[in-house]
Backbone of each chain as ProteinMPNN parsed JSONL, in Angstrom:
{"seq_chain_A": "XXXXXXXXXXXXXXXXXXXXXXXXXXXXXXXXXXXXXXXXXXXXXXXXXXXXXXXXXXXXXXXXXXXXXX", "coords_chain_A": {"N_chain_A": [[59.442, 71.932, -23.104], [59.406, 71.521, -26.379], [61.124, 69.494, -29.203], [62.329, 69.198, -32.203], [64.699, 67.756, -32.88], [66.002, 65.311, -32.963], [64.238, 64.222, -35.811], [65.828, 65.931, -37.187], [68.324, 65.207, -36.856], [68.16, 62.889, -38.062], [67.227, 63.327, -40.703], [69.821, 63.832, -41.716], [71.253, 62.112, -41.884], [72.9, 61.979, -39.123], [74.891, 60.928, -36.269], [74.235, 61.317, -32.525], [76.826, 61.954, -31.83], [78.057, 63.019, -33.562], [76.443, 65.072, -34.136], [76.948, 66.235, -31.075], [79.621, 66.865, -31.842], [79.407, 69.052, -33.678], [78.462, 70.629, -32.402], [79.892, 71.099, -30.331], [79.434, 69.857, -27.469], [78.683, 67.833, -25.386], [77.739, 64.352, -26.052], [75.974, 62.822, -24.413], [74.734, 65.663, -23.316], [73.297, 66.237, -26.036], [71.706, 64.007, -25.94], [69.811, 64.388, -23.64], [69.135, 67.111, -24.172], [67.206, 66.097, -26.78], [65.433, 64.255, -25.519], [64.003, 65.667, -24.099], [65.064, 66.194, -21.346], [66.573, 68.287, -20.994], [66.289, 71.457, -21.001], [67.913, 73.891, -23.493], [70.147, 76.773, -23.233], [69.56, 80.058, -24.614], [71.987, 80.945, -26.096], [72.952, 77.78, -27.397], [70.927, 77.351, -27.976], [70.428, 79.019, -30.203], [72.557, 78.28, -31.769], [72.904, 75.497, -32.179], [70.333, 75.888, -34.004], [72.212, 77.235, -35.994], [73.374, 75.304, -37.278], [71.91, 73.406, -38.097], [70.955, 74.938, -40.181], [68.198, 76.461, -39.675], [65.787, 78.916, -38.025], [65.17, 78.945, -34.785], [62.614, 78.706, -33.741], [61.543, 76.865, -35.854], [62.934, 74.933, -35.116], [62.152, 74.768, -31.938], [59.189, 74.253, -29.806], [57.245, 75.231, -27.638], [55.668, 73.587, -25.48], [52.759, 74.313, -24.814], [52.351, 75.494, -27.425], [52.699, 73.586, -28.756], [51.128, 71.776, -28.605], [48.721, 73.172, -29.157], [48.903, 73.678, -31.661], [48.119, 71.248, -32.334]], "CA_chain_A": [[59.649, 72.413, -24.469], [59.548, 69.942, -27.541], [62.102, 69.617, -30.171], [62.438, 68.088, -33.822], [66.465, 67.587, -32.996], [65.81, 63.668, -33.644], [63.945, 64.488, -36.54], [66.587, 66.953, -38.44], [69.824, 64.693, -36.867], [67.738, 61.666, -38.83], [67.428, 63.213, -42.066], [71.44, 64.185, -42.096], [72.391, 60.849, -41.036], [73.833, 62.425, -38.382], [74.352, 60.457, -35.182], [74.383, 62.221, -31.743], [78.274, 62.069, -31.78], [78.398, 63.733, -34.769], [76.158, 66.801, -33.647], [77.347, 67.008, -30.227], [80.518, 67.737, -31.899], [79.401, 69.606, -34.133], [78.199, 71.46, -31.112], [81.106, 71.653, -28.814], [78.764, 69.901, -26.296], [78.94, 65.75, -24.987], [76.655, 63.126, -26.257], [74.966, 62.909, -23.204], [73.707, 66.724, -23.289], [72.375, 65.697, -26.912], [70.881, 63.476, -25.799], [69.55, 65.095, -22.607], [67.569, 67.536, -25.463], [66.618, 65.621, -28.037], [64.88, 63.792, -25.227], [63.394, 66.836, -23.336], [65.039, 66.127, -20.382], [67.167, 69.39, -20.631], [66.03, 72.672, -22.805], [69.279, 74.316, -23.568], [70.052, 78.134, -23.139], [69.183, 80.737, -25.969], [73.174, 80.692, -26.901], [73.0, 77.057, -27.326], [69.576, 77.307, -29.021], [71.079, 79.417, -32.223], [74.125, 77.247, -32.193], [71.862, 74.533, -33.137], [69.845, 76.608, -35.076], [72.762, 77.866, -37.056], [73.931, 73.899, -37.517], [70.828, 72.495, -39.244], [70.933, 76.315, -41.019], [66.88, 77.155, -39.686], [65.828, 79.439, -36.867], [64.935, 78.341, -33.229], [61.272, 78.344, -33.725], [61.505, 76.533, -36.438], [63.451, 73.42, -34.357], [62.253, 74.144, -30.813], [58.419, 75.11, -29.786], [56.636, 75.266, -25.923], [54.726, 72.36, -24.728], [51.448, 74.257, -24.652], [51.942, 76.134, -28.573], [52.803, 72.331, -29.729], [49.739, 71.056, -27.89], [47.874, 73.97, -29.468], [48.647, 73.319, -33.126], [47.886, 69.377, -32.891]], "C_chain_A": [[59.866, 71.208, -25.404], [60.251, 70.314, -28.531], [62.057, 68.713, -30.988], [63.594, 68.157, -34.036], [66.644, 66.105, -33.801], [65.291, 63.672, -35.325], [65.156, 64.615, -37.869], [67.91, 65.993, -38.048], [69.396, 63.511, -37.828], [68.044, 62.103, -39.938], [68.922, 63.544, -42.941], [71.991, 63.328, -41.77], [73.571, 61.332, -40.12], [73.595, 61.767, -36.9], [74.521, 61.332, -33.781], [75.607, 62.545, -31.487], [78.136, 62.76, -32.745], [77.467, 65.052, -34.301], [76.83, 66.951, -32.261], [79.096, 67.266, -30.514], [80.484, 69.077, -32.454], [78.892, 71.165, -33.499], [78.874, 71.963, -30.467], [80.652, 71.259, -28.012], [79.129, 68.005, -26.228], [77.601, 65.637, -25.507], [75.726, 63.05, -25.802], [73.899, 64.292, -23.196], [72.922, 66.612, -24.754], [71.195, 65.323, -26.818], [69.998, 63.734, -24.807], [68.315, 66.204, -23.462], [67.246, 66.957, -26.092], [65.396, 64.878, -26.981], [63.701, 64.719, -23.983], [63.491, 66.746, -22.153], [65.98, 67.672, -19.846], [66.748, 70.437, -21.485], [67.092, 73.985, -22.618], [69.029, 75.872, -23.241], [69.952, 78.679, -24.421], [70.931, 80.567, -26.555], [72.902, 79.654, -27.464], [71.856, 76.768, -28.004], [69.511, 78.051, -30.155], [71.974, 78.83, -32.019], [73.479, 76.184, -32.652], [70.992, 74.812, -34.192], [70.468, 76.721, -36.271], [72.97, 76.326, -37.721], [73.279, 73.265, -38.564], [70.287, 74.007, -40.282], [69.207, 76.491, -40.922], [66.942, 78.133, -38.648], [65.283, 78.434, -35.523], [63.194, 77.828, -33.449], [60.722, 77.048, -34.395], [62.08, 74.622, -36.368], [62.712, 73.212, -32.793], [60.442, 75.116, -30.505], [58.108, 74.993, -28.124], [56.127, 74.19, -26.323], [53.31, 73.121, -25.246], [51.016, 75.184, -26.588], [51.672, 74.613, -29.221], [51.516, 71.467, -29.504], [48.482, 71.97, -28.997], [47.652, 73.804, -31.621], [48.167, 71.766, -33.778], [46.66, 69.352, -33.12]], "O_chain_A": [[60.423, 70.147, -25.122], [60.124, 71.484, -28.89], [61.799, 67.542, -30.711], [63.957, 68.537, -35.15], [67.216, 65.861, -34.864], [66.038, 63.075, -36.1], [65.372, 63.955, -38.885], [68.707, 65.947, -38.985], [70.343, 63.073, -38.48], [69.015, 61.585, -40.49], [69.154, 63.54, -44.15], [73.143, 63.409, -41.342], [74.779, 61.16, -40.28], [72.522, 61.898, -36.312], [75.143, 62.353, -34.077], [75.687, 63.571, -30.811], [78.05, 63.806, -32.101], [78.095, 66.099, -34.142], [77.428, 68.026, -32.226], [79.807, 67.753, -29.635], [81.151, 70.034, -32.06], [78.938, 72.311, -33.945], [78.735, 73.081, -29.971], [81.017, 71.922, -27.041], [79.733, 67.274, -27.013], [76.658, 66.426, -25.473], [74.637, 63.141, -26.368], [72.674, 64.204, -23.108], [71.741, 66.942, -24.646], [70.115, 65.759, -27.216], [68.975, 63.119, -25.111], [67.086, 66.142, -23.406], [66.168, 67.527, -26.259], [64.291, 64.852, -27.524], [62.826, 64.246, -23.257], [62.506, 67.031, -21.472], [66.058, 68.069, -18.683], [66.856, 70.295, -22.703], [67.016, 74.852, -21.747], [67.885, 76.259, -23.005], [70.208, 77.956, -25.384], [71.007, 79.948, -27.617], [72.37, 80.007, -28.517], [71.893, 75.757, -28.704], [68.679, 77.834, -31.036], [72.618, 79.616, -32.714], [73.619, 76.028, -33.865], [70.891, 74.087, -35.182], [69.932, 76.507, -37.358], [72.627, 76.286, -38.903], [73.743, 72.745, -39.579], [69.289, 73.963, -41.001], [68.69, 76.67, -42.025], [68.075, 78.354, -38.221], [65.093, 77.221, -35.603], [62.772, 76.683, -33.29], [59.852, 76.313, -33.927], [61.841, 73.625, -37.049], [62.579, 72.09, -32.304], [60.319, 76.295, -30.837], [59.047, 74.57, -27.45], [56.138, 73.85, -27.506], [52.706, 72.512, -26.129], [49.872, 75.429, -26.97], [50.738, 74.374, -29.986], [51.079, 70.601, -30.262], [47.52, 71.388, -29.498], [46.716, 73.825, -32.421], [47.965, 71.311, -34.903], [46.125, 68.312, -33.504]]}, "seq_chain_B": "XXXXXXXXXXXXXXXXXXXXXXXXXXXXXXXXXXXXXXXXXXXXXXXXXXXXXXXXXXXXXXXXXXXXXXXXXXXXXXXXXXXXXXXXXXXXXXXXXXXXXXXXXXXXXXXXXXXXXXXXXXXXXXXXXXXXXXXXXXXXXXXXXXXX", "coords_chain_B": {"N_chain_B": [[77.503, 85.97, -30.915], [77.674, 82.87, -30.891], [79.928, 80.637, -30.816], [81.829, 78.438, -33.403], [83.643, 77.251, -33.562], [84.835, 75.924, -31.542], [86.311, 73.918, -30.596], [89.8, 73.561, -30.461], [90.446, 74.989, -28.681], [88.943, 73.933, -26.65], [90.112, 71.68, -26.021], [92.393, 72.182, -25.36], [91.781, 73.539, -22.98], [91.15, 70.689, -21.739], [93.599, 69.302, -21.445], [95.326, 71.287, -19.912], [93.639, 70.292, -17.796], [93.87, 68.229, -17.476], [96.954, 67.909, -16.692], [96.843, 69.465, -14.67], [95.547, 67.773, -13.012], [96.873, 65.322, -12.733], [99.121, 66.405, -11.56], [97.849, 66.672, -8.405], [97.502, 63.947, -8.169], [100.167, 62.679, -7.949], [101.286, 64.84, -6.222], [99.121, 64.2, -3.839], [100.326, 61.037, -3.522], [102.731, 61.468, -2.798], [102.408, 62.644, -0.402], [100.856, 60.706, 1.185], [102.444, 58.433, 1.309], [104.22, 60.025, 2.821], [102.396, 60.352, 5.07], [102.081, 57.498, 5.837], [104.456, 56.048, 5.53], [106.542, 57.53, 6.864], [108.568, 59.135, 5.178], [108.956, 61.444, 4.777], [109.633, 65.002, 6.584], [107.8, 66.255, 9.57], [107.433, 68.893, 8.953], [107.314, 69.564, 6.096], [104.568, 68.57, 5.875], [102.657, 69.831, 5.472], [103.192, 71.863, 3.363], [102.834, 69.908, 1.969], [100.279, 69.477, 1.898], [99.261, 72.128, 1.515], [100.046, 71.995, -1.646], [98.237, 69.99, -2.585], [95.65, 70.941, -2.237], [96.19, 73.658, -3.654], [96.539, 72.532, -6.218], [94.215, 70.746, -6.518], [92.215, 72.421, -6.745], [92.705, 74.158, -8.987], [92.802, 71.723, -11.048], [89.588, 71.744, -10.632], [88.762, 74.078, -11.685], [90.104, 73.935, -14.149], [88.715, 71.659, -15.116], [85.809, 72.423, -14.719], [86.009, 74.303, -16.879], [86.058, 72.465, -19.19], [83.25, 71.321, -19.245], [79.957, 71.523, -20.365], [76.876, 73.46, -20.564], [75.041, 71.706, -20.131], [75.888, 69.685, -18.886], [77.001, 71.223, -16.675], [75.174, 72.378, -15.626], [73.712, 69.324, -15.249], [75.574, 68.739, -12.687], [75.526, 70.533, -10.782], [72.603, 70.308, -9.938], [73.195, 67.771, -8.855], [75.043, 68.491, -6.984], [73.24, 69.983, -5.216], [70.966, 68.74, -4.498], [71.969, 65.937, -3.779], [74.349, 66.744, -2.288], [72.36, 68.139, -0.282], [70.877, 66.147, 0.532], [72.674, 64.261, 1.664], [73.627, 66.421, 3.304], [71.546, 66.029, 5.243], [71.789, 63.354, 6.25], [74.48, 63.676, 7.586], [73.463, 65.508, 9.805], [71.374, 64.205, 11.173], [73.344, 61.674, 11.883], [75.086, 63.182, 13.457], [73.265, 64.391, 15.351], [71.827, 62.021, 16.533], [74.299, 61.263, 17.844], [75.51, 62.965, 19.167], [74.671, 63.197, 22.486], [76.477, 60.978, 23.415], [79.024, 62.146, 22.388], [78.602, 64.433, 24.258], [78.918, 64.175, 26.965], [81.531, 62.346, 26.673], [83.157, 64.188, 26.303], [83.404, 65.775, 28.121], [84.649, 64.116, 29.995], [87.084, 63.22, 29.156], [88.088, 65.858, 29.484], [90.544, 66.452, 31.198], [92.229, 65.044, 29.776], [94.673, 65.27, 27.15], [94.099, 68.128, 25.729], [94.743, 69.219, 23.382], [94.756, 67.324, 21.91], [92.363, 65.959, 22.083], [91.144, 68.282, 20.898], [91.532, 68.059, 17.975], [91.09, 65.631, 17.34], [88.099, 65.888, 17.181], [87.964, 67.919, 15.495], [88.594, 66.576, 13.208], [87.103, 64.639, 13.11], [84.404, 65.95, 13.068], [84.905, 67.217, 10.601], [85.251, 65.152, 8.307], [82.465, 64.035, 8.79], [81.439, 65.762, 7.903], [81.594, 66.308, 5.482], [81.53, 63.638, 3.726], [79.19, 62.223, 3.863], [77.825, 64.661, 2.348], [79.24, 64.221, -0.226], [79.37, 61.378, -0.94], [76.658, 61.583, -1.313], [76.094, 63.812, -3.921], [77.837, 61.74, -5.472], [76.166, 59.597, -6.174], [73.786, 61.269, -6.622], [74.515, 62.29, -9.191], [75.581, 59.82, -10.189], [72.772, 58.623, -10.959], [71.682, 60.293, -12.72], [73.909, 60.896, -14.967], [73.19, 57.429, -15.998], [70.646, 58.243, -16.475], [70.732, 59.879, -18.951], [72.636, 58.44, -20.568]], "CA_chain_B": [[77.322, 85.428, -30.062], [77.727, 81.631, -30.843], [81.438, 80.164, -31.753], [81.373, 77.021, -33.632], [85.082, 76.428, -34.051], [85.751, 75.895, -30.574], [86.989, 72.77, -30.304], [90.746, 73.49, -30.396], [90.07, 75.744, -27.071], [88.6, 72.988, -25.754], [91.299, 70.802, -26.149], [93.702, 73.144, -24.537], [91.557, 73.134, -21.839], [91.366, 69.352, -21.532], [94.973, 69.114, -21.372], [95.65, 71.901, -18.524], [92.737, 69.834, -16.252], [94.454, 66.782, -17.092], [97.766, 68.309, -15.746], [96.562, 69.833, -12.987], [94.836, 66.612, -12.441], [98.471, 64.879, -12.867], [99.726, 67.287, -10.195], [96.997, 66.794, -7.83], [97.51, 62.795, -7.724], [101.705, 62.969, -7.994], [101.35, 65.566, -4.458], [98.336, 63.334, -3.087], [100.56, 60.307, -3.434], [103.722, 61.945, -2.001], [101.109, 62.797, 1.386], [100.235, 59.106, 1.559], [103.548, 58.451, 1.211], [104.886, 60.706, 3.799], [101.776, 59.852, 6.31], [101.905, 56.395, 6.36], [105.654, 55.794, 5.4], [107.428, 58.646, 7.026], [109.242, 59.503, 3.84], [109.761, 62.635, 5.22], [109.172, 64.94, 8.192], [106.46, 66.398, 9.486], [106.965, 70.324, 8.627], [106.884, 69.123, 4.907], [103.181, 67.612, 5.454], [102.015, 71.113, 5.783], [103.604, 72.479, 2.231], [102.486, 68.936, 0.49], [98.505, 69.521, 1.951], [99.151, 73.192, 0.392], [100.197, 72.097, -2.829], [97.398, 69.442, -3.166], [94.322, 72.023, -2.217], [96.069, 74.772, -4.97], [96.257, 71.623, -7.476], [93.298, 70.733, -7.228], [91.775, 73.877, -7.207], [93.308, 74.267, -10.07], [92.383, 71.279, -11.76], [88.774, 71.578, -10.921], [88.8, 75.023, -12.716], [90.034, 73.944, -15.609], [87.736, 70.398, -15.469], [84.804, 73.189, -14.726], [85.921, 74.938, -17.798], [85.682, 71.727, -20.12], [82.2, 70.917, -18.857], [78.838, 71.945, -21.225], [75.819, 73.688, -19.885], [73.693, 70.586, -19.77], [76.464, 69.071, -17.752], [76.735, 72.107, -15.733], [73.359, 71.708, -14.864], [73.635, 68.3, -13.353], [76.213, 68.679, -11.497], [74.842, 71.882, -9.68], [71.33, 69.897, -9.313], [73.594, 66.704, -7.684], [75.452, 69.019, -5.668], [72.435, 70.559, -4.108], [70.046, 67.895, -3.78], [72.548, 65.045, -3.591], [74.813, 67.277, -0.93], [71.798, 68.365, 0.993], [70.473, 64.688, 1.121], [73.64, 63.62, 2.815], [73.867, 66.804, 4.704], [70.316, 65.414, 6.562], [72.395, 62.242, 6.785], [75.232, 64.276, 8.619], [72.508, 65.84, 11.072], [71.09, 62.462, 11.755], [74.271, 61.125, 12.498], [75.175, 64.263, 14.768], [72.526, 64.702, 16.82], [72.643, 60.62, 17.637], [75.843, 60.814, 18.762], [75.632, 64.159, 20.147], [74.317, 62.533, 24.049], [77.753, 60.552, 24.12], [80.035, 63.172, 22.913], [78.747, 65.74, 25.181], [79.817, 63.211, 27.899], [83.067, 61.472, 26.093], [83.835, 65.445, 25.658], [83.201, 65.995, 29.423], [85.316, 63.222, 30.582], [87.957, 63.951, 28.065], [88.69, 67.366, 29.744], [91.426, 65.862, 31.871], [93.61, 64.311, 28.972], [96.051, 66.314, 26.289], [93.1, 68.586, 25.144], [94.859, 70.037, 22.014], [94.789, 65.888, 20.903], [90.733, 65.754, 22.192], [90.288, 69.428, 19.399], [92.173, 67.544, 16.61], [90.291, 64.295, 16.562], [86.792, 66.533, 17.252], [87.838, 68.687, 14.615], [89.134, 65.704, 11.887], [85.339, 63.754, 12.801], [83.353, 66.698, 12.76], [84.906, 67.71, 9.0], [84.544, 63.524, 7.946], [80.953, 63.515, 9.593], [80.407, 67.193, 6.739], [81.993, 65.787, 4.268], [81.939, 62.4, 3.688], [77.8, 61.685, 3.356], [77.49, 65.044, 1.221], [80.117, 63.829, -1.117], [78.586, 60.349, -0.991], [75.359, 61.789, -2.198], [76.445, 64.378, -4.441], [78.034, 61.242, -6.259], [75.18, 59.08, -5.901], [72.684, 61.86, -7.603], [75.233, 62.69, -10.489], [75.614, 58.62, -11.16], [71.727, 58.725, -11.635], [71.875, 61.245, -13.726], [74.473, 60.267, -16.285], [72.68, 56.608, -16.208], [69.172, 58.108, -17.538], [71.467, 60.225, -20.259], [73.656, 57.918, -21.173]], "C_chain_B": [[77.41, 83.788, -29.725], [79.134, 81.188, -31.723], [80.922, 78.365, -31.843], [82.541, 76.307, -33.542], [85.355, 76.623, -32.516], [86.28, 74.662, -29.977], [88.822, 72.43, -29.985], [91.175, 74.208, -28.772], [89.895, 74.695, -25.841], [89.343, 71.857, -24.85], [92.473, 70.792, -25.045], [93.339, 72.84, -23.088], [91.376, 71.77, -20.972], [92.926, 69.365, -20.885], [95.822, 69.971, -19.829], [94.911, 70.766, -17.236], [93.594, 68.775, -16.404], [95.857, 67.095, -16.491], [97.877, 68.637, -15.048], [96.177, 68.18, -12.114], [96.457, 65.247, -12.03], [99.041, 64.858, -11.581], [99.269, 66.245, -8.874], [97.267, 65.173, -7.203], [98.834, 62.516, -7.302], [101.735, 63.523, -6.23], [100.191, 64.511, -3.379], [99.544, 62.128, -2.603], [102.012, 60.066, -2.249], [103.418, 62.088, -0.137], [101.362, 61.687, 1.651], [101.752, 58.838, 1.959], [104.233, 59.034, 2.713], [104.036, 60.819, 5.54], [102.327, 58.673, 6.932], [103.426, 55.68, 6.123], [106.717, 56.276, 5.666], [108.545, 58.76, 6.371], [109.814, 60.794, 4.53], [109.018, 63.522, 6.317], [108.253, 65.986, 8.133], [106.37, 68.253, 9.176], [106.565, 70.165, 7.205], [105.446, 68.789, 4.281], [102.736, 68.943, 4.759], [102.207, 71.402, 4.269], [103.015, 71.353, 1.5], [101.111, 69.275, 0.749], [98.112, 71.429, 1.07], [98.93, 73.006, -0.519], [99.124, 71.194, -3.225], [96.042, 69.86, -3.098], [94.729, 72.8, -3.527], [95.878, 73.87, -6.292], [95.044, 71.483, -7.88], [92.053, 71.544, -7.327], [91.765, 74.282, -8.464], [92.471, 73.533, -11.085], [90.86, 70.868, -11.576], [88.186, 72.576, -11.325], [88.83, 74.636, -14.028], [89.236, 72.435, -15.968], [86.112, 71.305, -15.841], [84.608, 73.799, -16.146], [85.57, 74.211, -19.146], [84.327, 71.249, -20.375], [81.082, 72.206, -20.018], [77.956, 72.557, -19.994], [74.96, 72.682, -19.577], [74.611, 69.623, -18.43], [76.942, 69.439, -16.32], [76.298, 71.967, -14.794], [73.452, 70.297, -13.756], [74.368, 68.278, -12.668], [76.166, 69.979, -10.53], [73.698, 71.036, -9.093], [72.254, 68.612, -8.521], [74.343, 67.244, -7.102], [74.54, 69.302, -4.76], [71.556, 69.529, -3.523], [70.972, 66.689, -3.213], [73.46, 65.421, -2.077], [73.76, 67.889, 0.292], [71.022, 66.989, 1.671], [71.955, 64.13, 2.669], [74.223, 64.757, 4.004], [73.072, 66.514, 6.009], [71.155, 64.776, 6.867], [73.895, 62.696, 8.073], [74.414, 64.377, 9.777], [71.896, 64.676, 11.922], [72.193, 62.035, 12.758], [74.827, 62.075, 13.968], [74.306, 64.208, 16.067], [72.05, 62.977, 17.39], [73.188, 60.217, 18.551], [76.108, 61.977, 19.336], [75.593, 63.993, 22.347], [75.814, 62.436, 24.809], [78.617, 61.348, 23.86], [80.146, 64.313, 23.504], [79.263, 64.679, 26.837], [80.91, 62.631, 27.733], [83.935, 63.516, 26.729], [84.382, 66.001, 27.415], [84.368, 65.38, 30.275], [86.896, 63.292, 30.304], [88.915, 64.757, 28.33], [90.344, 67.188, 30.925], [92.714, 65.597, 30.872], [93.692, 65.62, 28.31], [94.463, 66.805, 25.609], [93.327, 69.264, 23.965], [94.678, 68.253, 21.306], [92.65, 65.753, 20.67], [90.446, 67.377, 20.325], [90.409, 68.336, 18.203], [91.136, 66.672, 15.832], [88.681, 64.724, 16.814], [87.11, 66.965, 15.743], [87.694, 67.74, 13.092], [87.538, 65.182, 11.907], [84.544, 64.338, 12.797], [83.332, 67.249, 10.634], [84.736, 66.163, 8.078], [82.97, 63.613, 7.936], [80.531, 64.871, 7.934], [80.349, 66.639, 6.215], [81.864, 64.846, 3.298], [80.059, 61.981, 3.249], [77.242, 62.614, 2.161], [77.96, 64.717, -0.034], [79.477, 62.766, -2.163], [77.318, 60.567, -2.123], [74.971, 62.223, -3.225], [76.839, 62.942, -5.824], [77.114, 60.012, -6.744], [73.892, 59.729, -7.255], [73.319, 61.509, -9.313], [75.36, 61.36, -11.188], [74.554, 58.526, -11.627], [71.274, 59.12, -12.964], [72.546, 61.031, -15.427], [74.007, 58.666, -16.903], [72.059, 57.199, -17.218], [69.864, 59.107, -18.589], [72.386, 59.22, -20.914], [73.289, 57.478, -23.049]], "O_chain_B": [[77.262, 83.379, -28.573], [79.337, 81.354, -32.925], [80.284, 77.557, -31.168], [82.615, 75.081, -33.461], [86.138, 77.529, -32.23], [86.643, 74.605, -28.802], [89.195, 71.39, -29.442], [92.072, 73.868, -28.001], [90.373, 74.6, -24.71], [89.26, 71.398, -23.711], [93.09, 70.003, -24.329], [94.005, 72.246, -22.24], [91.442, 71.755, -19.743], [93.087, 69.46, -19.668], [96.591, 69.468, -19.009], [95.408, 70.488, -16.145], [94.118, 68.355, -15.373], [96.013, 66.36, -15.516], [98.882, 68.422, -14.371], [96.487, 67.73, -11.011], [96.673, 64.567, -11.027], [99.345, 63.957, -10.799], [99.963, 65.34, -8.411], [97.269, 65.017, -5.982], [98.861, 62.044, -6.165], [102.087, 62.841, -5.268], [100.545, 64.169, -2.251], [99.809, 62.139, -1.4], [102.294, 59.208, -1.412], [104.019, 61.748, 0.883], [102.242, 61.538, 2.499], [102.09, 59.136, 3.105], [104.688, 58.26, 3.555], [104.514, 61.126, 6.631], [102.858, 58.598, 8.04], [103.497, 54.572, 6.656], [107.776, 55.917, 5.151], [109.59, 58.488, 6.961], [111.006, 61.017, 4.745], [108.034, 63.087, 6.915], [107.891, 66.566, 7.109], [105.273, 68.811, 9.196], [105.446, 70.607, 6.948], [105.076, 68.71, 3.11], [102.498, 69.001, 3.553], [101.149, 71.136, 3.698], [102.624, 71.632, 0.367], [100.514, 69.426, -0.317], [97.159, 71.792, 0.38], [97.868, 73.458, -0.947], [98.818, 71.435, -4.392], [95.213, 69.274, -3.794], [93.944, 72.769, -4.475], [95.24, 74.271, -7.265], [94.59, 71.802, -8.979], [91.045, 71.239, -7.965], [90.754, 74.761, -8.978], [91.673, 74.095, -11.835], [90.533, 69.83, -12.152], [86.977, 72.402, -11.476], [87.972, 74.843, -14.887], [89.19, 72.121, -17.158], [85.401, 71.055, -16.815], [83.493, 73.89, -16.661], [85.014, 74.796, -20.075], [84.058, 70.793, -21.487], [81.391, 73.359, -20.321], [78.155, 72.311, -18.805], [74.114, 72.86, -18.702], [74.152, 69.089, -17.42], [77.185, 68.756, -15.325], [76.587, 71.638, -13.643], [73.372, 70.106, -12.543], [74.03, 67.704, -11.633], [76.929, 70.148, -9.579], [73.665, 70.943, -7.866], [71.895, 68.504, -7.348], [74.707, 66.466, -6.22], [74.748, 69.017, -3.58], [71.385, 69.403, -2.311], [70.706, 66.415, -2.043], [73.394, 64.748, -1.049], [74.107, 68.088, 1.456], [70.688, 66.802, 2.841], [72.014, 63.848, 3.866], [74.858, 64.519, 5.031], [73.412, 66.601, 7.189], [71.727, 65.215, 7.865], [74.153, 62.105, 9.121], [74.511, 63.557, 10.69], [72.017, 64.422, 13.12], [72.114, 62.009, 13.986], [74.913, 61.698, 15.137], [74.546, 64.052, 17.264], [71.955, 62.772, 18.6], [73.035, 59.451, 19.503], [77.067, 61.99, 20.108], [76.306, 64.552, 23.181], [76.308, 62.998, 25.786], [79.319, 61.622, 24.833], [81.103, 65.087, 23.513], [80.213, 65.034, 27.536], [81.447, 62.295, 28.789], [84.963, 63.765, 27.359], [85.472, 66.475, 27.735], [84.958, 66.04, 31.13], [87.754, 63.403, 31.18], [90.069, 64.759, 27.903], [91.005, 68.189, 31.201], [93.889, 65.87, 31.123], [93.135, 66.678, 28.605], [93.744, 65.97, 25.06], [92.408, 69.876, 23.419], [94.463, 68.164, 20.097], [91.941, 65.567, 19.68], [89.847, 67.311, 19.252], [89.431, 67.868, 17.62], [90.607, 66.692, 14.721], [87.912, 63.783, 16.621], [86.532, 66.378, 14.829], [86.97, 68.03, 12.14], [86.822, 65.285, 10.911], [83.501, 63.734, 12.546], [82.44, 67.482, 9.818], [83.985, 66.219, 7.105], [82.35, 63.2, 6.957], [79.571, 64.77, 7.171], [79.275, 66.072, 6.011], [82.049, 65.121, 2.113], [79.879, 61.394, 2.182], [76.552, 62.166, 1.245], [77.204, 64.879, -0.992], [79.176, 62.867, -3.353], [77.075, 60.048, -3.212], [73.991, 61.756, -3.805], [76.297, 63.019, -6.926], [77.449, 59.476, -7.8], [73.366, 59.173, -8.219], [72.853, 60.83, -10.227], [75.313, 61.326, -12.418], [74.63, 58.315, -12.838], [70.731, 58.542, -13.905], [72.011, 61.014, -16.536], [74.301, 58.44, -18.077], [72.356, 57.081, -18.407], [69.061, 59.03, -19.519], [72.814, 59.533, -22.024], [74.168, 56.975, -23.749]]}, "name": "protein", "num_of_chains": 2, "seq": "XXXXXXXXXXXXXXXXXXXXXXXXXXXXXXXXXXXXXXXXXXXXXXXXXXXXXXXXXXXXXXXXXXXXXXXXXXXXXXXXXXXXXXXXXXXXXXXXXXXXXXXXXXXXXXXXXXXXXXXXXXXXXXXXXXXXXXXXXXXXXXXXXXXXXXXXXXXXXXXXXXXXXXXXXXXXXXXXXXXXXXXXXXXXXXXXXXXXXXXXXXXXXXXXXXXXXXXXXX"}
């Protein structure tokens, strides 16, 4: 799954300490998605959602839709 | 379905693991203590190896409870792969040394045979323990490396 977390934490000068509090989650799992080595649970995917105030789709898409719109 | 303010929860729970965790080293140390320094006598061991299983029971509840889903995660995937790596490494080691202690075991049968269970029983739970552990901590250092 691919994510524009890096993206949206860039344009809020927000560093990964600063969302994974804003999360309730460690640094490490931040960074763990932002780098697509973990793709979080649907809780955990509107909690981020709600954070940068968009929906899920709108931050997180599949591999083969993101392949499909390039 | 999603709380944002939970950080003061969190906290709480920090603070219990770290007192359990407190406990846990305080009764460990008392053991050591009372093994290798006979501090005190030996019906006592029994009630201190109690209290340092419910401790840290305890405090790996409430460590469990501070832990994220992503961190969840690896430490379920380096329990399983990391503890079944070193359970091969158990089996290995077992069936090795299986030849001589079916002959040590044989020979054995002569001396104080509740001393022969003990030290079977103490190197058979070492021999579980001790390589899954190993590995288990092994995966999980990997792990937090390539996140760090």
């Amino acid at each position: 799954m691919r994510n524009r977390l890096k993206v949206l934490r860039a344009e809020r000068n927000w560093s990964q300490a600063d969302l994974a509090e804003k999360l309730d989650v460690s640094r490490q799992s931040v960074n763990a998605i932002e780098t697509g080595k973990y793709d979080p649970s649907l809780p955990l995917a509107f909690k981020i959602a709600t954070v940068f105030g968009m929906s899920i789709e709108q931050i997180f898409s599949a591999d083969d839709v993101a392949q499909a719109a390039e | 379905m999603t709380q944002l303010a939970d950080t003061p929860r969190r906290s709480l729970r920090e603070r219990r693991k770290n007192l359990f965790t407190l406990l846990t080293c305080v009764f460990a140390l008392l053991y050591l203590a009372s093994v290798f320094a006979d501090v005190f006598v030996d019906a006592n061991l029994f009630w201190l190896s109690a209290a340092i299983v419910v401790a840290m029971t305890a405090s790996t509840f409430g460590w469990g409870r501070t832990l994220d889903e992503a961190q969840l995660k690896a430490h379920y995937q380096a329990w399983f792969w990391g503890g079944s790596v070193g359970l091969m490494v158990s089996s290995l080691i077992f069936l090795a040394l299986l030849p001589t202690m079916m002959s040590s075991g044989i020979a054995a049968l002569g001396d104080d045979i509740a001393d022969v269970a003990t030290m079977s029983f103490t190197a058979g739970f070492v021999l579980a323990i001790l390589p899954a552990t190993l590995g288990y901590l092994v995966w999980w250092a990997v792990l937090w490396m390539r996140n760090r």
